[in-house]
Each structure stands twice: as C-alpha cells, then as structure tokens.
N, C-alpha and C positions, 0 to 999 in steps of 0.2 A: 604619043607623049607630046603637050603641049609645054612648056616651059612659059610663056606669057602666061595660060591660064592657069598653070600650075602659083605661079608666083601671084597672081587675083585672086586665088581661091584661101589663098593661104592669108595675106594681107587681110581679106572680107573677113574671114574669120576671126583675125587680130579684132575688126574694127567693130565685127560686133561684141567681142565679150565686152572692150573698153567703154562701148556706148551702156553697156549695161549698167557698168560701175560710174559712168563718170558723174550724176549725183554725188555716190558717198563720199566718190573720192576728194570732190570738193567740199562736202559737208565735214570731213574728217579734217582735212589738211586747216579748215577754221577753225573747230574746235580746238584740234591742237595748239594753233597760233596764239587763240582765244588764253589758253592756259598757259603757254609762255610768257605772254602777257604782262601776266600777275605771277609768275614764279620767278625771282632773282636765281641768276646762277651764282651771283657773286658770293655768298659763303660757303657755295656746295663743298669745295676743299677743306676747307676748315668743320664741316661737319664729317668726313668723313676720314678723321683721321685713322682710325683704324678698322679693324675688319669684326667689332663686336656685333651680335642681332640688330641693335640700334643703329647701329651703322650703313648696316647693310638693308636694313627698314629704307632707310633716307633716301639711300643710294638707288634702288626701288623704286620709289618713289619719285627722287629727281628724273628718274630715265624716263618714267612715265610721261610725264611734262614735257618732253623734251620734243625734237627733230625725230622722225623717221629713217631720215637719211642714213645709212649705213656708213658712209663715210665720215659725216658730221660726227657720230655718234663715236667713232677709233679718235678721231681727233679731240672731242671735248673729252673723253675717256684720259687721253694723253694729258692734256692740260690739266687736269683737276690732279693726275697723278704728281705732276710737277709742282706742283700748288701748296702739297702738305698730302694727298689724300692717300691710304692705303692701295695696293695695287689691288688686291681682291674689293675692294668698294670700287675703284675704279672700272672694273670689268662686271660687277654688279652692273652698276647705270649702264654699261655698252649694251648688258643681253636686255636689262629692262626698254631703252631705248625704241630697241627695232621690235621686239617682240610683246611689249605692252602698251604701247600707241594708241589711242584711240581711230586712227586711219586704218590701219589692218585690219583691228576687229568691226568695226564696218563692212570695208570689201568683202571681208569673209562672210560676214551672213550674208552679204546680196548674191555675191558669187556661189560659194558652197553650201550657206545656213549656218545656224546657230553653232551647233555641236562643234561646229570645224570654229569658230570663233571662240567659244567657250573653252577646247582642250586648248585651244594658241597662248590663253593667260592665265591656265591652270600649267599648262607648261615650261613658261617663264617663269613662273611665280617658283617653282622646280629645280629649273636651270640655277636659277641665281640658289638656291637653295645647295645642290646639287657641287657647283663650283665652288662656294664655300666651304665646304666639309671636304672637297679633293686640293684645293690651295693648303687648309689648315693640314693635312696629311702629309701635301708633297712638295708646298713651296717654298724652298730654302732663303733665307737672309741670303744667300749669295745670288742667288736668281735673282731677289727685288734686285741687288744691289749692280748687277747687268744691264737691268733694266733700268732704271733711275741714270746710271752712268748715262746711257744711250738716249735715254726719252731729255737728258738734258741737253743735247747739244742740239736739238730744236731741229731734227733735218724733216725736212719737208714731206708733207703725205698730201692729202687731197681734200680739201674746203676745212682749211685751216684756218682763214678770216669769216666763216661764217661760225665754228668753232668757238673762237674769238670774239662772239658778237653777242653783247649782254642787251637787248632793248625792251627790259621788265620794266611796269609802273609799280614801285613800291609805297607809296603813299598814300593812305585813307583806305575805305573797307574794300573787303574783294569786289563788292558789286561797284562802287563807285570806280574803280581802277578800272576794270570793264567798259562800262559804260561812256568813260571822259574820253577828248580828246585825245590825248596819247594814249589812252588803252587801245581803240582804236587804229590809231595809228602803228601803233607795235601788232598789234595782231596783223594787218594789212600787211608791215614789212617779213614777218615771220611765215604768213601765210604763201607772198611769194617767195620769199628765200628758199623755204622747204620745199617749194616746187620747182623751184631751178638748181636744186640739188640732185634731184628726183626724178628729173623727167626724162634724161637718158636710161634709165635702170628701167620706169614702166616703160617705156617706148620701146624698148628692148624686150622688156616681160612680152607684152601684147604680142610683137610682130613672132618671136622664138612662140609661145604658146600658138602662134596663129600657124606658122609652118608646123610645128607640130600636130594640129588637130587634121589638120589640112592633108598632108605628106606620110605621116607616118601613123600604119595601120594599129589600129585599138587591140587587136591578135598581138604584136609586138609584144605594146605594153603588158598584154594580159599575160604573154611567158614571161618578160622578162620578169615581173613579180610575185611570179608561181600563183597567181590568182586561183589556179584550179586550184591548191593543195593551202586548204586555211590555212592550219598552222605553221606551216613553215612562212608562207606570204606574211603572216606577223611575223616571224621571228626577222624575216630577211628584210620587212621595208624601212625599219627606222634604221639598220644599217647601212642601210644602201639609199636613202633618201638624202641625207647628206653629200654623199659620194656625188651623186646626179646634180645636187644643187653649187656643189664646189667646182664643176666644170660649165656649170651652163653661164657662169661672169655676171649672172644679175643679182642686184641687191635690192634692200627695203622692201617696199610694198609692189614690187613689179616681178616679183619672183611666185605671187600669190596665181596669175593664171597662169602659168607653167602647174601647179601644183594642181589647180580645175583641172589642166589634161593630166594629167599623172590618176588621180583620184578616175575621172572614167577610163582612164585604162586598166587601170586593178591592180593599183599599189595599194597597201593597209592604211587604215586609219591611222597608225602610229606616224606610219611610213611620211603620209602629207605631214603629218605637223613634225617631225624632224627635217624634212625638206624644206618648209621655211623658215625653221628658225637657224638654217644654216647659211641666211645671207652674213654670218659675220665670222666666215672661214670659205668663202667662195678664194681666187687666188688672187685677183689684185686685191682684196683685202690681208692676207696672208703676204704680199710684197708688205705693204705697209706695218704690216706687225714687224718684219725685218727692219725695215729701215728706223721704225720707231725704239725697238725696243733689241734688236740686235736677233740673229737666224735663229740663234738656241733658244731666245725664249719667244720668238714666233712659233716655231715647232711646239712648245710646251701649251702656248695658247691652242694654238691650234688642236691637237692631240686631247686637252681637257677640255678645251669646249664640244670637238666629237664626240665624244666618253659622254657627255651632261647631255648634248640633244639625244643622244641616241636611248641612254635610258631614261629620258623624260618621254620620247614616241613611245617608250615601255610601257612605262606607266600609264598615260592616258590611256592607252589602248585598254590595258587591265580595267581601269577605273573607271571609265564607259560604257566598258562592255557588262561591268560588275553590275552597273547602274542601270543596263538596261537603254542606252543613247547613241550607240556608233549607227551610223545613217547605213540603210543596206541599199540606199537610190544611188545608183551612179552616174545616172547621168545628171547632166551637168546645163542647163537650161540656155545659160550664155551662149554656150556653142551652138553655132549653126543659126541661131537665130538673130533673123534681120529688125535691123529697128524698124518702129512701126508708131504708128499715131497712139500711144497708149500713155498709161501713169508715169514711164520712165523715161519716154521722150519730154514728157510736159516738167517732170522734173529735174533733168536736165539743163529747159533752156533756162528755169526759174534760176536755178545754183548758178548756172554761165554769167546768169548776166550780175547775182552777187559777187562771186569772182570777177566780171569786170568793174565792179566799186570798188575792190578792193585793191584790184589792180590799179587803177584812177587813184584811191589814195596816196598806194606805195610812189606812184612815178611824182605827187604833189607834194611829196615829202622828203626827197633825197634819196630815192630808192635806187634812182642811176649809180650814183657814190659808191652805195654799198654793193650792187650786181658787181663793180669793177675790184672791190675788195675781198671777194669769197674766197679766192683761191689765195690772198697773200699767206705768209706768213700770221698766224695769229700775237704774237710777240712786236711786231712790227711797228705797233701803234697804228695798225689798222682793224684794228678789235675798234668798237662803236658801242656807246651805252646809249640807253632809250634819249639824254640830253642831248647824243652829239648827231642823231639823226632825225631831225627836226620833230622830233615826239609830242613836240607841246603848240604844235600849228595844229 
C-alpha cells in the first residue's frame, strides 16, 4: 500500500475527467451568463403569483435562465417566495434551475452522451410537473403559512447577495442587449459569479469522483446496484441514487462525475439521472431548507422532492428503454484517460483564454465590489442591478 500513490492516482483521475469537460464547462457557464443577461429577474414574483400551468410554464422557464449554483437557486427560490410568488412556483424555478441549465446538459453529453442529457431535461421538465400535482394534494395553507412566517424573518443561508443580484439589460431587442456594452458586461459578471459559486461543489465533484474511480473497485459498485439482476437494478437505482447523492455534500454541476463513476459501476439508467437531480436535497442544502423555511417544512421539501426524482428515474428509464435509447456502453472515456495534444486540449486553451476576457471584463467593471457582496444578506441593499455595477462602461 502506497498512500502517496494512492492519493496521485486518485487526484490524476479527477484531473483528467475535468480536463475533458473544461471546454463545455466554460462554453456553458457563458451561455448561461449570455441569457441572464437579457432575462430580468425583477418581475419573476409578480409573475408567479400562483401555482396555475401558466405559472408554473414561467417559473420553468425563469429557472432555465438562471444560475446553476444549487445554493443560488434555494436562495433566489426564497426571495421570489417573499416577493408575492407561490411556494409551489417558487420550488418550480429551484428544480428548473439546477436541472435545466444549459451547463449540465453540455457536460453531460461530453461526459456520458446525449441520452444521459436528454433524460436530465425530460426529467425536470417531470420533476416540476411531478411536484405540482403532489403540492396541489398535500400542501396545506398552514404549511405555506410556516413557511412565509419563517422565510420572512430573512435568516441567512448561503450566496444570498448573489441571490439578490439583478445585472439584466432590459432595453432594445434581444440581439442588441447581447451584443452592447452592458450585455456584455452583465454576462462577464454572471459568467464569473456563477463560477465562484460553483467552484467548491466541482472541485469537490472532480477530486470525490477521482477517489472513487481510483480506490474503489467497479465489483463494489456492480453489487451494490444489483447490476447482475436487471430488473431489480432498475427498481433499486433511482431509489437509492438519491440516497448516494444526499451524503456525498456535492451540488450543481459537480455532482455530474460522481455520477460517470456510478454509471460505470452499474447503477441504472434511471438510477444516474435521480442521482443528479438530487443536488437540491444533498444535507447542507436540507440545513438551509431549516433555517429558511423551519424543520417541518424542510422535511416536506425534502421527502417530495425524493418521491418526484425518484419517479422521474422511473419514468425515463421506461421512456428510453420504450424508445429504444438507454446507452448499454458503460464505460466512461474521461476515466483513465490522459490529456493529450488533441481537439479537446486545443479547445480548452481557445475557451481559457475567452474565459480570461471575460474575466478582464468582470475585474474592469466592479467585479471586486460584487466577489465581496455574494454571501451578504440579499435585503441588505447589497442586491446590485445591471446600473449599479458599472454595466454601461
């Protein structure tokens, strides 16, 4: 037993899956910016007074636009609840958020392929569906009204001033808002926020998936999710996918190679896509449901959004395999493989070095201000609109 090489072996393998994705993951993280951009958050409240189809379209829809960040997304979720908006609209945008992203479904096809990106926003699209029809069942007026008491008194959870941070161009068409000065300059700031949000959960994702591919044997994996015995391995991975995901502490988009080792180890199809759509019931986000919104209805969150991934891993499973599309390759290409002089290294340094423009923006425009105000208080009047962060330089 080496324990140096053990701990190199393990790291190497973090550093190649991450070298694999780190194009998308910068191509992603700008588009998303790109579209915060142009989408104001300022009326999302007011559109989402209640929990009708319309509503919940919006609400959809905003999460789409929005941050990655798993924790951004509990907090803006909080805020827009305080604001006017229904609680069920309000937990719409958290699942669309993390699980309809344009970053995710990137990683996911470079990482696993299409099908594993396709079931993640046929799954969402589910979830939100899913949670709707079990809130309309079980969510009492007394429960909002635990909730609302508690999410009023503003007690603090985690990047609550980036929460708080509106830096949308709303004036003239989409493409000119894009293309101006402050389009610009708001995607730059978004683009880094979102990744200084983000970058302890992949660094985490990476190094945890890199011990694991590394340390522990693919035999494991393959009992622990009955791999030999189909049917049962479907029955058991979207339950237990979750469970796996709610201890391993990672969120957003860094919880995705944890899920590359899961998949070559011979968890189901269902199994992976319940497993990431449960960064928004991992436990420090489940603290924050407490603190935000009081223990009883953390527990109700938590317990219905289990119930919603886990028969959404149902479904895809069915609905892929109906189709004819659940992948039977398990291995997993990131792993084990060194970077090398190819497409993926050249595309790499190209994204790096746009990422370092955009980085050069952010710091030529008040980016400092705002790195210092993420974690305040969103109430604070350290919330920032696209004006008060020099948007128009």
């Amino acid at each position: 037993m080496n324990p140096i090489g053990d701990i190199g072996e393990a790291l190497r393998e973090g550093f190649d899956m991450f070298w694999q994705v780190l194009w998308p993951l910068v191509l992603g993280f700008a588009l998303s910016g790109a579209i915060q951009a142009v989408v104001s958050h300022r009326s999302m409240a007011r559109l989402l007074g209640d929990d009708s189809p319309r509503s919940l379209s919006l609400a959809t829809l905003f999460g789409v636009a929005s941050s990655s960040c798993s924790y951004a997304a509990v907090a803006i979720s909080r805020s827009i609840f305080r604001k006017g908006a229904s609680f069920t609209s309000a937990m719409a945008f958290e699942l669309a958020s993390t699980n309809l992203v344009i970053e995710l479904g990137i990683i996911l096809v470079v990482l696993l392929g299409w099908p594993f990106a396709a079931a993640e926003f046929t799954g969402g699209i589910l979830m939100v569906v899913f949670i709707a029809v079990i809130f309309r069942l079980t969510l009492t007026p007394k429960l909002i009204e635990i909730a609302r008491t508690q999410a009023e008194r503003g007690v603090a959870g985690r990047m609550e001033g980036h929460a708080g941070m509106d830096m949308s161009v709303s004036e003239g068409t989409l493409l000119s808002r894009l293309v101006s000065s402050r389009g610009f300059t708001a995607t730059s700031h978004y683009f880094v926020m979102d990744w200084v949000s983000v970058w302890q959960d992949v660094l985490l994702g990476f190094i945890i998936a890199g011990a694991m591919a590394a340390w522990v044997p693919d035999s494991f994996w393959h009992n622990f999710f009955l791999a030999d015995h189909s049917t049962l391995a479907k029955i058991e991975g979207p339950l237990v996918g979750p469970l796996v995901a709610m201890v391993s502490f990672v969120c957003s988009v860094g919880n995705v190679p944890l899920a590359a080792v899961l998949w070559r180890g011979g968890i189901s199809f269902g199994g992976v896509v319940s497993f990431i759509f449960a960064d928004l019931i991992v436990l420090p986000i489940i603290d924050i449901y407490r603190r935000y919104y009081t223990l009883k209805v953390a527990l109700y969150i938590t317990a219905t959004f289990y119930f919603a991934m886990a028969a959404a891993g149902y479904v895809v499973e069915l609905l892929f395999a109906a189709l004819g599309i659940v992948p039977s390759d398990r291995s997993v290409g990131a792993i084990g493989e060194d970077p090398t002089l190819n497409y993926t290294s050249v595309l790499n340094v190209v994204f790096l070095v746009f990422a370092l423009v955009l980085v050069i923006r952010f710091l030529r425009t008040g980016g400092i201000a705002m790195l210092r105000s993420m974690n305040a208080p969103a109430d604070d009047g350290h919330g920032m609109t696209g004006h008060e962060h020099g948007g128009g330089h």
